[in-house]
The first five atom37 places (N, CA, C, CB, O) and aatype in JSON, in Angstrom:
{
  "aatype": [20, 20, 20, 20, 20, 20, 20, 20, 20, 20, 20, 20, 20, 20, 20, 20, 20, 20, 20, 20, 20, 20, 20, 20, 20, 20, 20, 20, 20, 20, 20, 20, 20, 20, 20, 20, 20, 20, 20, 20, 20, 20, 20, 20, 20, 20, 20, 20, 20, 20, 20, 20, 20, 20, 20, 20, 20, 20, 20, 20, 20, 20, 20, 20, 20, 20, 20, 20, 20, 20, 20, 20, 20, 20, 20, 20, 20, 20, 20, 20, 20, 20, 20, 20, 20, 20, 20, 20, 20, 20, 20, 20, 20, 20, 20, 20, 20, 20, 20, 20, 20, 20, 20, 20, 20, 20, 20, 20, 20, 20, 20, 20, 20, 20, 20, 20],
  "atom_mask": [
    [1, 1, 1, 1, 1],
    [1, 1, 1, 1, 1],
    [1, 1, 1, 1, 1],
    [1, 1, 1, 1, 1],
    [1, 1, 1, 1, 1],
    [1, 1, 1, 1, 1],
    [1, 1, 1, 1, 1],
    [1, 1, 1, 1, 1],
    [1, 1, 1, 1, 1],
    [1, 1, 1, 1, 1],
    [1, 1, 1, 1, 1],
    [1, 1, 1, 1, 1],
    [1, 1, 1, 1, 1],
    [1, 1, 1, 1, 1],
    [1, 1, 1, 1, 1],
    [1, 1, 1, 1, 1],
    [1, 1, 1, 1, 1],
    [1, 1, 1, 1, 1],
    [1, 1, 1, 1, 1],
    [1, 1, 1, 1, 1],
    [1, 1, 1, 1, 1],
    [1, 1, 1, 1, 1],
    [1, 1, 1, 1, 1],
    [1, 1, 1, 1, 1],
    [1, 1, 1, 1, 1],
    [1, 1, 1, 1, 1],
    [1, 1, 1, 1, 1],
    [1, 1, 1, 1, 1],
    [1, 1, 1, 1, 1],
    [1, 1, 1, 1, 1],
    [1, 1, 1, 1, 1],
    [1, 1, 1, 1, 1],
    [1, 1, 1, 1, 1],
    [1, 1, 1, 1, 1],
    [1, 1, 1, 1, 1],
    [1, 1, 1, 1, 1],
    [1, 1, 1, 1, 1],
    [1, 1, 1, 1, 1],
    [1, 1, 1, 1, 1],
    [1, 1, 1, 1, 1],
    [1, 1, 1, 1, 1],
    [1, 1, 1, 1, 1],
    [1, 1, 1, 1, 1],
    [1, 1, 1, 1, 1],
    [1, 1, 1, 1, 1],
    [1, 1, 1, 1, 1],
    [1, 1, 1, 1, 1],
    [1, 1, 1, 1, 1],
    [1, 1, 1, 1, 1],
    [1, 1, 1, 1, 1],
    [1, 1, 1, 1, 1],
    [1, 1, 1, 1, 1],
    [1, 1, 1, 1, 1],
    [1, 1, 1, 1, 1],
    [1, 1, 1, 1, 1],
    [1, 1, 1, 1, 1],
    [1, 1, 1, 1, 1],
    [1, 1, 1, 1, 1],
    [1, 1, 1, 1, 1],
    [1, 1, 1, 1, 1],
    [1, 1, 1, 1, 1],
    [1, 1, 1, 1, 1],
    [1, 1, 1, 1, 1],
    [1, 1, 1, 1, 1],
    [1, 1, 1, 1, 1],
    [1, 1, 1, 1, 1],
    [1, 1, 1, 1, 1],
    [1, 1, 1, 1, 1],
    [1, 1, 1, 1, 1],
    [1, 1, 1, 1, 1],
    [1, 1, 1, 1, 1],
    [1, 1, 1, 1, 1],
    [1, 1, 1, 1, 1],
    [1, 1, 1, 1, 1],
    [1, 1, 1, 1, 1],
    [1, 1, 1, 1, 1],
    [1, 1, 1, 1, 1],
    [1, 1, 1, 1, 1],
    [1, 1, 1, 1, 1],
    [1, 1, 1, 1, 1],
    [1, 1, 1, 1, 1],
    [1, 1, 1, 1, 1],
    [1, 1, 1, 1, 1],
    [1, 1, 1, 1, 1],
    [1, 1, 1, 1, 1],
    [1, 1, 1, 1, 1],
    [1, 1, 1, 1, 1],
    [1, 1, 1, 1, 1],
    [1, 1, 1, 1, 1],
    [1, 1, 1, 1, 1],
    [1, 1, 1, 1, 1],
    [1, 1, 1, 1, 1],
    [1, 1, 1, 1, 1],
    [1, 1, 1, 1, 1],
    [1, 1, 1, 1, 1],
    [1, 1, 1, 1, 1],
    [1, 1, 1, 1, 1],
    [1, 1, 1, 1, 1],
    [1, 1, 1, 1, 1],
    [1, 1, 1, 1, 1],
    [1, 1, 1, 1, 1],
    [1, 1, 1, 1, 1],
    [1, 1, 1, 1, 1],
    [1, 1, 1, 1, 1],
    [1, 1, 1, 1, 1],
    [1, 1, 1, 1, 1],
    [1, 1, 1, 1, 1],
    [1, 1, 1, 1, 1],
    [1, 1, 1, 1, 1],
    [1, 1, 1, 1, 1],
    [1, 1, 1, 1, 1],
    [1, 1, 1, 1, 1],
    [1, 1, 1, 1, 1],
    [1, 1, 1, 1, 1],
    [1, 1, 1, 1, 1],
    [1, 1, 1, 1, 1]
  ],
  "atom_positions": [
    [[35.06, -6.29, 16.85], [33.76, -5.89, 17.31], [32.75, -6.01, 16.16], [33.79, -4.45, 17.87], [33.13, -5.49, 15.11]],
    [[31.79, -6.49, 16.15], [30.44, -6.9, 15.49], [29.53, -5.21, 15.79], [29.59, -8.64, 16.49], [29.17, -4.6, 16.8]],
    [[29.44, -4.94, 14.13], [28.27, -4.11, 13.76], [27.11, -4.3, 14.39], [27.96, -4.22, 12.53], [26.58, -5.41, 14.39]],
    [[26.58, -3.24, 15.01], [25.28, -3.26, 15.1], [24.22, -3.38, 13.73], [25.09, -2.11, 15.81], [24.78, -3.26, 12.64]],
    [[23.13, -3.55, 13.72], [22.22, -3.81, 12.88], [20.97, -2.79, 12.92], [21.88, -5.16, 13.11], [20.44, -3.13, 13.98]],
    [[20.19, -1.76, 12.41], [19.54, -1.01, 12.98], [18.45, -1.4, 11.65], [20.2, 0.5, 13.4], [18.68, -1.54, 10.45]],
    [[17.15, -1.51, 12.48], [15.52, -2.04, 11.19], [14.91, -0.67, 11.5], [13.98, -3.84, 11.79], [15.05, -0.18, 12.62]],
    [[14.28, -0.1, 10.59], [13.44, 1.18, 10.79], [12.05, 0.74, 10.02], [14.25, 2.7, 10.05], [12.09, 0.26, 8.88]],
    [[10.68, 0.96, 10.81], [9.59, 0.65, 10.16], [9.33, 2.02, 9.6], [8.49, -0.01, 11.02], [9.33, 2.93, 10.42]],
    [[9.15, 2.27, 8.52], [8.22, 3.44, 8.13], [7.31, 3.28, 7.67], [8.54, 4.23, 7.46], [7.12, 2.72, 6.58]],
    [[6.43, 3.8, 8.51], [5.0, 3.86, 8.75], [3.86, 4.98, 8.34], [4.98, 3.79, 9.99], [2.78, 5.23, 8.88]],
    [[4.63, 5.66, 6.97], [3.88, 6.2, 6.26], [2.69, 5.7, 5.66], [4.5, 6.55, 5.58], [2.5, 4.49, 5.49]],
    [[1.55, 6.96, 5.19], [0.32, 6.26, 4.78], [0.86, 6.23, 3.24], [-1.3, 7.12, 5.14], [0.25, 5.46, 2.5]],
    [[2.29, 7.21, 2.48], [1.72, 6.81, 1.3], [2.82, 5.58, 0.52], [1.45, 8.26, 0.39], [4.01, 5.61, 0.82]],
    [[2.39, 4.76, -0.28], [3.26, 3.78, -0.93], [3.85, 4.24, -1.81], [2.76, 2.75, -1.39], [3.52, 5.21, -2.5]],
    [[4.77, 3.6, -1.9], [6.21, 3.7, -3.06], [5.75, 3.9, -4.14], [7.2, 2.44, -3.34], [4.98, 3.07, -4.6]],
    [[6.1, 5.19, -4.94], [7.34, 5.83, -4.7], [7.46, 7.34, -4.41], [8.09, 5.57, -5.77], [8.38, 8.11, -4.68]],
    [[5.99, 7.63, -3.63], [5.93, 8.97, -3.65], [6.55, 9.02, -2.32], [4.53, 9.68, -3.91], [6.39, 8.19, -1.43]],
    [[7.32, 10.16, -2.28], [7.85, 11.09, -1.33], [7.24, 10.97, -0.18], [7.79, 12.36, -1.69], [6.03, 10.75, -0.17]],
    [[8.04, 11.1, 1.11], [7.44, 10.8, 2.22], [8.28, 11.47, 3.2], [7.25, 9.37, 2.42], [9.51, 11.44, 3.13]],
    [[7.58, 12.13, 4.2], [8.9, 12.9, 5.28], [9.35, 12.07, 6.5], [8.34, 14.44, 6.06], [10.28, 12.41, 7.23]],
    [[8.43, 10.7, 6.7], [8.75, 9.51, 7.57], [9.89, 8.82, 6.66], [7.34, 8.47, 7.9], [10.95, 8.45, 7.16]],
    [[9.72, 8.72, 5.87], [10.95, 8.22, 5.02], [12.2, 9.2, 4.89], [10.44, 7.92, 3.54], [13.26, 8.58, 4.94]],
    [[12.29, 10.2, 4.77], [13.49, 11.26, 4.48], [13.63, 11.05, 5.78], [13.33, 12.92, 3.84], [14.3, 10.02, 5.88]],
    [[13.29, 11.54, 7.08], [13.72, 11.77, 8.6], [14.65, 10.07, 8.83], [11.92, 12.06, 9.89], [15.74, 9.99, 9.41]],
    [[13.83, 8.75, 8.19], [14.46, 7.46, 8.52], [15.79, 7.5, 7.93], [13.67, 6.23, 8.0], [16.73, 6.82, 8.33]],
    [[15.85, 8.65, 6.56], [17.37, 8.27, 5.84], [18.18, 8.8, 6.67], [17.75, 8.84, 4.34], [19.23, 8.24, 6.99]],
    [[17.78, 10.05, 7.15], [18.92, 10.92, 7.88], [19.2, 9.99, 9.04], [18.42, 12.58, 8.42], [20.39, 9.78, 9.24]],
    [[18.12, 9.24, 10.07], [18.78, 8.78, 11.38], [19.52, 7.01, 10.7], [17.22, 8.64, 12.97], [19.92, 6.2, 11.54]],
    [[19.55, 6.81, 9.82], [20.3, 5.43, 9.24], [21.91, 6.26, 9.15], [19.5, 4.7, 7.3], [22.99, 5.92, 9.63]],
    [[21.52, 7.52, 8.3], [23.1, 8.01, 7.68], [23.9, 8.14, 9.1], [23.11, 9.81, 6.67], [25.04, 7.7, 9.24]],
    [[23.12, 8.83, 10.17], [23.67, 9.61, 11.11], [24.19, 8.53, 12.37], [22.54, 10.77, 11.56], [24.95, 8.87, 13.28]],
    [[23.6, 7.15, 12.2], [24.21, 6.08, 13.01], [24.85, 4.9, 12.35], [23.25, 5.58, 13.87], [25.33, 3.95, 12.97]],
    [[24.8, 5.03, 10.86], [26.3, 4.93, 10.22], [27.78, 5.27, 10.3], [26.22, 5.31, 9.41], [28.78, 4.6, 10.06]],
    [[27.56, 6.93, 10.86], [28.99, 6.84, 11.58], [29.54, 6.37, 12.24], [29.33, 7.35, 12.01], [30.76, 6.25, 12.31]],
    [[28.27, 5.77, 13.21], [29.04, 4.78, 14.06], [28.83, 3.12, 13.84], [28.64, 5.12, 15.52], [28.52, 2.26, 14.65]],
    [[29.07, 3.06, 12.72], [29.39, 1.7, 12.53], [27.93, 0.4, 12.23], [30.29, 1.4, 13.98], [27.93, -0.84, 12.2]],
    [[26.85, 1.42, 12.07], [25.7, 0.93, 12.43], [24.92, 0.56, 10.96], [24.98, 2.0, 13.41], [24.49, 1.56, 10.37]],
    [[24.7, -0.71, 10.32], [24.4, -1.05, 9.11], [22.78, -0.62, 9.5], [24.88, -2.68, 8.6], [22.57, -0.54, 10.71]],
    [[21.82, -0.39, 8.73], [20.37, 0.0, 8.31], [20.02, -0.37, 7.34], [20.04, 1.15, 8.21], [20.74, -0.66, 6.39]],
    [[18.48, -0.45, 7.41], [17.94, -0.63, 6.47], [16.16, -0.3, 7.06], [18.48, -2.07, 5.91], [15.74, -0.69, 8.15]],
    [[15.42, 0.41, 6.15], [14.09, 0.41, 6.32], [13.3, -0.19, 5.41], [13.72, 1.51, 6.44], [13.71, -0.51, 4.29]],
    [[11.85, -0.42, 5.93], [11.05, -0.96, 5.0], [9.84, -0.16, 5.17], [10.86, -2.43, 5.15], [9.35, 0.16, 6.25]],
    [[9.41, 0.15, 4.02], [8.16, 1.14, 4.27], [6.94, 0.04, 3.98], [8.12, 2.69, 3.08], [6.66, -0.38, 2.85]],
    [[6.22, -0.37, 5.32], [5.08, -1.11, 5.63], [4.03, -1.18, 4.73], [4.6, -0.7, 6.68], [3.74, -2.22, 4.13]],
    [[3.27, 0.2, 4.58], [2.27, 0.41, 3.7], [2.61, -0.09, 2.38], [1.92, 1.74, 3.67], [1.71, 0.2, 1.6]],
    [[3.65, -0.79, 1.76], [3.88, -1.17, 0.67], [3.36, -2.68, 0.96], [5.33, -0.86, 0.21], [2.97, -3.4, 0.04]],
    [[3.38, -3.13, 2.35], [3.1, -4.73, 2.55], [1.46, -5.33, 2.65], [3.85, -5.15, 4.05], [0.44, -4.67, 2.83]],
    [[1.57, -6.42, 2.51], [0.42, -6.68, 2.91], [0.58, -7.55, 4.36], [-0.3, -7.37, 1.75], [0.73, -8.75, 4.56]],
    [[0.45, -6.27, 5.38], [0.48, -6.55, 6.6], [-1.0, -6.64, 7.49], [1.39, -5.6, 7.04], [-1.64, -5.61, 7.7]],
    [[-1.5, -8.11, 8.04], [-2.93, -8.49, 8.49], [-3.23, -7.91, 9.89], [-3.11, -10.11, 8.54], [-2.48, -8.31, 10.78]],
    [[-4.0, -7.23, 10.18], [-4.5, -6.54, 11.09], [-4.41, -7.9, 11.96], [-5.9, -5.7, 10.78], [-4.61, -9.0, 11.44]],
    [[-3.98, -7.68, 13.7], [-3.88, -9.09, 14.46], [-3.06, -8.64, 15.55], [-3.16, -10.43, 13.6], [-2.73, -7.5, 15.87]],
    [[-2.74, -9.93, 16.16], [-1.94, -9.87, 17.6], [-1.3, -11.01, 17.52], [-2.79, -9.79, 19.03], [-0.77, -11.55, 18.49]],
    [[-1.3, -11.46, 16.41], [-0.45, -13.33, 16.39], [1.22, -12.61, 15.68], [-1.65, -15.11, 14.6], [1.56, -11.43, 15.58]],
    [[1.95, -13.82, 15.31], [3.05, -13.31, 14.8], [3.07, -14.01, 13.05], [4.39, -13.75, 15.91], [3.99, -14.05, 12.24]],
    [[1.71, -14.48, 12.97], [1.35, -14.62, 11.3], [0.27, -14.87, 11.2], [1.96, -15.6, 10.44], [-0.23, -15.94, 11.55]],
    [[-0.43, -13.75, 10.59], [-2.1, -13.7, 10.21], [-2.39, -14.6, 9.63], [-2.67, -12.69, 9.42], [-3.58, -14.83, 9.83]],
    [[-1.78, -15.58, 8.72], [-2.61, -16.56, 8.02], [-1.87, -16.5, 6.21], [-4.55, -15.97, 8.22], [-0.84, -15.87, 5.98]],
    [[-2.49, -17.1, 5.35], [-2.25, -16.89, 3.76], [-1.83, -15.26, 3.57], [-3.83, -17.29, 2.79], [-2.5, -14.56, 4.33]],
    [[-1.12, -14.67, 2.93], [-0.43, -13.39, 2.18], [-0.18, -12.67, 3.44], [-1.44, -12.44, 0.96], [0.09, -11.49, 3.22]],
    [[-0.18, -13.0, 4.74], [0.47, -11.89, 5.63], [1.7, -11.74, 5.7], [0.2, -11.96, 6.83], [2.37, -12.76, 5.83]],
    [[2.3, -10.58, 5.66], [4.17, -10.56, 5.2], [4.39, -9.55, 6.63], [4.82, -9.48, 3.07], [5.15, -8.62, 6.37]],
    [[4.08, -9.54, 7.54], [4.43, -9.86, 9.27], [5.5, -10.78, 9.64], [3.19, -10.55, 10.04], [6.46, -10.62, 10.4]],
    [[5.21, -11.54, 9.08], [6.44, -12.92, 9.63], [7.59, -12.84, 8.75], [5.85, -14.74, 9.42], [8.57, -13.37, 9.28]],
    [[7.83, -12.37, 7.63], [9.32, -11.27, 7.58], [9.76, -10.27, 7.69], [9.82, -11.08, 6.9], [10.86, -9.97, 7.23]],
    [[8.84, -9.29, 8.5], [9.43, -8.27, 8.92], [9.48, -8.69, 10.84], [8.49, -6.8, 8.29], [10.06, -8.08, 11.73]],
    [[8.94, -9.51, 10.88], [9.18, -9.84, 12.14], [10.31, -10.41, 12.3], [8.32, -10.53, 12.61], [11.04, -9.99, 13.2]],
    [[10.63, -11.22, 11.69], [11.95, -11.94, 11.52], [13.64, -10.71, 11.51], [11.67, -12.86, 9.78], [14.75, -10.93, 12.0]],
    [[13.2, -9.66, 10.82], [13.74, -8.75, 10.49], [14.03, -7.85, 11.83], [13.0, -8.23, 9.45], [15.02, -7.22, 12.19]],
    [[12.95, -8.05, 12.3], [12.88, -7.22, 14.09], [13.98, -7.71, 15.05], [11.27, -7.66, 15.09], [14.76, -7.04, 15.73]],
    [[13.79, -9.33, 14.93], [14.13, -10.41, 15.43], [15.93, -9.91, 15.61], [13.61, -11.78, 14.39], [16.44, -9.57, 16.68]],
    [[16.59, -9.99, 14.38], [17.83, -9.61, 13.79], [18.36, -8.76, 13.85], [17.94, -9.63, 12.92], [19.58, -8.69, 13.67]],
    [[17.37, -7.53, 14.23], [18.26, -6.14, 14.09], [18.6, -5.99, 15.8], [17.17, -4.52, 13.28], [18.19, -6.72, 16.71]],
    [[19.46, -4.81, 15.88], [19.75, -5.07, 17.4], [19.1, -3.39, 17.5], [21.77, -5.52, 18.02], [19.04, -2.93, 18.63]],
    [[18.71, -2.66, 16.53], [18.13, -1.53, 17.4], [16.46, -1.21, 16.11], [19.71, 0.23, 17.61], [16.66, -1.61, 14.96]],
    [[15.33, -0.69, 16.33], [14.6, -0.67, 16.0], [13.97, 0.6, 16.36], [14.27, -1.63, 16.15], [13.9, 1.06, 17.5]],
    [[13.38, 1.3, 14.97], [13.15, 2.48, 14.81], [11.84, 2.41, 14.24], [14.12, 3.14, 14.11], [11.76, 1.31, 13.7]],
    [[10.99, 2.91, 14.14], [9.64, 3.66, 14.23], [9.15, 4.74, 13.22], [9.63, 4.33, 15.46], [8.11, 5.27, 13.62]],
    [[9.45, 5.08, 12.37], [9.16, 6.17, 11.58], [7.97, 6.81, 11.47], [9.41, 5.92, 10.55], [7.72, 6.48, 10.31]],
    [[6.92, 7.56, 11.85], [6.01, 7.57, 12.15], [5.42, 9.09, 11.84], [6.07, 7.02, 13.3], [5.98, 10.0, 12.45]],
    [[4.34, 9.44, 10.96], [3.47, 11.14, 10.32], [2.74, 11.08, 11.93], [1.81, 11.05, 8.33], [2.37, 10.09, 12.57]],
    [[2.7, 12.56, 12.29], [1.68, 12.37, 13.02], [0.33, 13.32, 12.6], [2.18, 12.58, 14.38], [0.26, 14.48, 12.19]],
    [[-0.42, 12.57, 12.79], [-2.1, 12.83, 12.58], [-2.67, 13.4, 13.46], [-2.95, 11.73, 12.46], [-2.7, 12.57, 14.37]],
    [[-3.21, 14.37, 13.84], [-4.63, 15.06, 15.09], [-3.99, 14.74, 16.21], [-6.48, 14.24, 15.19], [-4.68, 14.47, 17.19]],
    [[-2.29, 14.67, 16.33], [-1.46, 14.06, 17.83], [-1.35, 12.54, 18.01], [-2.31, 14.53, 19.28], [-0.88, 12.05, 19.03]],
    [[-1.95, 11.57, 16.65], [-1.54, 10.44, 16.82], [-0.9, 9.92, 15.91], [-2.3, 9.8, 17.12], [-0.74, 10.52, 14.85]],
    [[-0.37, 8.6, 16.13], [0.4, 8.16, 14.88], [-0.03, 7.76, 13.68], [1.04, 7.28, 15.11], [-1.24, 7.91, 13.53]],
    [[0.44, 7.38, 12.95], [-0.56, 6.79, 11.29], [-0.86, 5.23, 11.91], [0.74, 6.65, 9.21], [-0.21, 4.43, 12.57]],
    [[-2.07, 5.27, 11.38], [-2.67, 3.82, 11.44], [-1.64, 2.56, 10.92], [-4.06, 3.83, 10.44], [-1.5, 1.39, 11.29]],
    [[-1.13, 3.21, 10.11], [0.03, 2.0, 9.96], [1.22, 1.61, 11.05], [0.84, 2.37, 8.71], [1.75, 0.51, 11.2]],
    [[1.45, 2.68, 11.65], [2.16, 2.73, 13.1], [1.31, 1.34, 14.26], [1.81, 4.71, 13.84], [1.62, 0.26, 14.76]],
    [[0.42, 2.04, 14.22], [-0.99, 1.07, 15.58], [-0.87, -0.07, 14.68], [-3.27, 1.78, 15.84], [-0.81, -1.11, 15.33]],
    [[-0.83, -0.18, 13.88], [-0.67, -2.07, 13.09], [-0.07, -2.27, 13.27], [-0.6, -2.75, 11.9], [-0.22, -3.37, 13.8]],
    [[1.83, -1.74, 13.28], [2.84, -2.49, 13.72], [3.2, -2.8, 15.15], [3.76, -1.99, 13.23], [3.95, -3.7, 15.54]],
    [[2.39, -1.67, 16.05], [2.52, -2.34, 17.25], [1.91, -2.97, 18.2], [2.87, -1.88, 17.72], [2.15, -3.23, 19.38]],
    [[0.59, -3.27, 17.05], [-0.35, -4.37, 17.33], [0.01, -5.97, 16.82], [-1.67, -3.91, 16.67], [-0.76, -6.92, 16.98]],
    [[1.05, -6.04, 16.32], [1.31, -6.78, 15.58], [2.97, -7.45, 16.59], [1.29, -5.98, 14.0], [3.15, -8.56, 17.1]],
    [[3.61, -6.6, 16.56], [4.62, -6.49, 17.87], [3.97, -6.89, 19.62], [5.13, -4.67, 17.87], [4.69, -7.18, 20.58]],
    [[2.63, -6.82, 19.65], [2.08, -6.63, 20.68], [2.23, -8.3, 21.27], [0.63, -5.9, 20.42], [2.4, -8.53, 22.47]],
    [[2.14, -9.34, 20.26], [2.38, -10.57, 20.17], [3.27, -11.36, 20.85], [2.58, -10.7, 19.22], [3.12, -12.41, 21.49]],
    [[4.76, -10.28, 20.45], [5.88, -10.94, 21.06], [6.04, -10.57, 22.53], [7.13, -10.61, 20.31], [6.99, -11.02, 23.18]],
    [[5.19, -9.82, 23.02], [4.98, -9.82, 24.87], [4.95, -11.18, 25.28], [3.4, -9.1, 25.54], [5.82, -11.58, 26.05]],
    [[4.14, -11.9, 24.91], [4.14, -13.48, 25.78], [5.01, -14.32, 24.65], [2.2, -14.38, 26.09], [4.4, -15.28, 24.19]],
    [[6.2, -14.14, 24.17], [7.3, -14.82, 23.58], [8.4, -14.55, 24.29], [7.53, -14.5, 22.25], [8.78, -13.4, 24.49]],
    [[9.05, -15.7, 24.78], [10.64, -15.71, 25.51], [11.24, -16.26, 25.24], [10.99, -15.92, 26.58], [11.08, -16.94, 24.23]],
    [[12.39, -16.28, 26.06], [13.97, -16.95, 25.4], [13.85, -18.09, 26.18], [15.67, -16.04, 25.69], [12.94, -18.33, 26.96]],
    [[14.98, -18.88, 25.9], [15.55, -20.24, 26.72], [15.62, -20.14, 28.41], [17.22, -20.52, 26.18], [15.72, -21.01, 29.27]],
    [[15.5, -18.1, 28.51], [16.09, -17.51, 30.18], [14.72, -17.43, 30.82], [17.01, -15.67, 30.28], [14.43, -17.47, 32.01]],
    [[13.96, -17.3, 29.77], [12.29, -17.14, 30.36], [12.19, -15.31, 29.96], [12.07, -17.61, 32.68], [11.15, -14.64, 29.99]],
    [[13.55, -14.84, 29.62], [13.06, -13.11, 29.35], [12.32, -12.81, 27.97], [14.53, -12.01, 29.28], [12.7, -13.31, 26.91]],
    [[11.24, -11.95, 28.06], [10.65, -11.1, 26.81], [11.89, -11.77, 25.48], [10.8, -8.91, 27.2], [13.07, -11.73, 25.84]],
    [[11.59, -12.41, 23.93], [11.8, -12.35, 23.26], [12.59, -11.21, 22.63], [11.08, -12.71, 23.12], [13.64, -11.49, 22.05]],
    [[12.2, -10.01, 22.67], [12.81, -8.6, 22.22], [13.94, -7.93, 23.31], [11.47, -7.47, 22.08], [14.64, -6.92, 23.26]],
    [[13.76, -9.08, 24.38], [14.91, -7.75, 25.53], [16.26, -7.82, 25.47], [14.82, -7.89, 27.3], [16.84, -8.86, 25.78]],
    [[16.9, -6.73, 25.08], [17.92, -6.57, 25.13], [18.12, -5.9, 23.17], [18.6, -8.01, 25.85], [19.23, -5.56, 22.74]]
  ]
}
């Protein structure tokens, strides 16, 4: 049986290497579906230079198109996300404005790119 693969965006506002509780909550749910066999890995966004958009590559220095790629690969995908006044961090609404893209992307079957 083949490992699952699990990508976690954390979508904290602050960059590496200060402390973050979207980041601590991502370690615990990586450790806690490690037991079951489940490899992880996160990337904390706000460290990227990720281009505000709806394509699946903004253009010169957008680094979207390897974490997209990364999306692509993992078989489960996690969200890490502060919440603000009841909404998510602006870095959250970038990634799933950015994700918003692969709606009109499909397979060879004609299904959504991401399903399954």
């Amino acid at each position: 049986m083949t490992s699952l693969k699990a990508l976690a965006l954390v979508c904290t506002l602050k960059p590496s290497p200060a402390a973050s509780s979207s980041d601590l909550i991502t370690e615990h749910v990586l450790a806690e579906l490690g037991k079951y066999d489940v490899t992880g890995e996160a990337i904390r966004l706000v460290d990227l230079d990720i281009r505000p958009g709806v394509e699946a590559d903004m253009g010169n220095g957008d680094r979207w198109p390897d974490v997209r790629r990364r999306i692509l690969d993992a078989d489960i995908l996690l969200i890490a996300t502060p919440t603000w006044l009841g909404q998510m961090s602006s870095v959250a609404k970038r990634a799933l404005e950015r994700l918003d893209a692969e709606l009109s992307e499909t397979d060879d079957e004609g299904r959504p790119i991401l399903f399954g």
